[in-house]
C-alpha angles and dihedrals in degrees: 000000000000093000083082096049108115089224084048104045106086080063090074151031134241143202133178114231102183131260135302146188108239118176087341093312128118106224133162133229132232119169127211148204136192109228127177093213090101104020144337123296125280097229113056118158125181117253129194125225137199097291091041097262116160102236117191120220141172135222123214112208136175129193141147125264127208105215129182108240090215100043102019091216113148109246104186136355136194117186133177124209102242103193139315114244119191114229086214100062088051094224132119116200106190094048110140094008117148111239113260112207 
């Protein structure tokens, strides 16, 4: 749940989708997707090549979080890897990509 983080969120965008009813409770939507227009992805794991060499890469994802208007506590969320993109190669291939939720 980092997206919401206030240290994490130039790192996404967000957008507002309405209210509904999950399991009784009214909740609202917001959508969100990772960017790497302000800073690098949450979400990095290490990868080994061929020579056995770790590689870091990051994963940009985007999803859509059920929070409680009184509490704001996130209620549910669903998120979808988008693409990998690899720091070394210095591109970024989901830049300036509307979010898709």
């Amino acid at each position: 749940m980092l997206y919401f983080h206030p240290e994490f969120q130039p790192a996404s965008r967000f957008r507002y989708f309405g209210r509904q009813t999950w399991k009784g409770q009214e909740t609202q939507i917001v959508g969100f997707a990772e960017t790497m227009e302000n800073s690098p992805p949450v979400t990095e794991f290490q990868q080994p090549d061929v020579l056995h060499q770790n590689q870091t890469i990051g994963i940009l994802v985007q999803g859509l979080a059920w929070i409680d208007p009184t509490s704001f506590e996130i209620m549910r969320i669903r998120k979808v890897r988008v693409r990998g993109y690899t720091p070394l190669s210095g591109t970024c291939p989901i830049c300036n990509v509307p979010p898709t939720v």
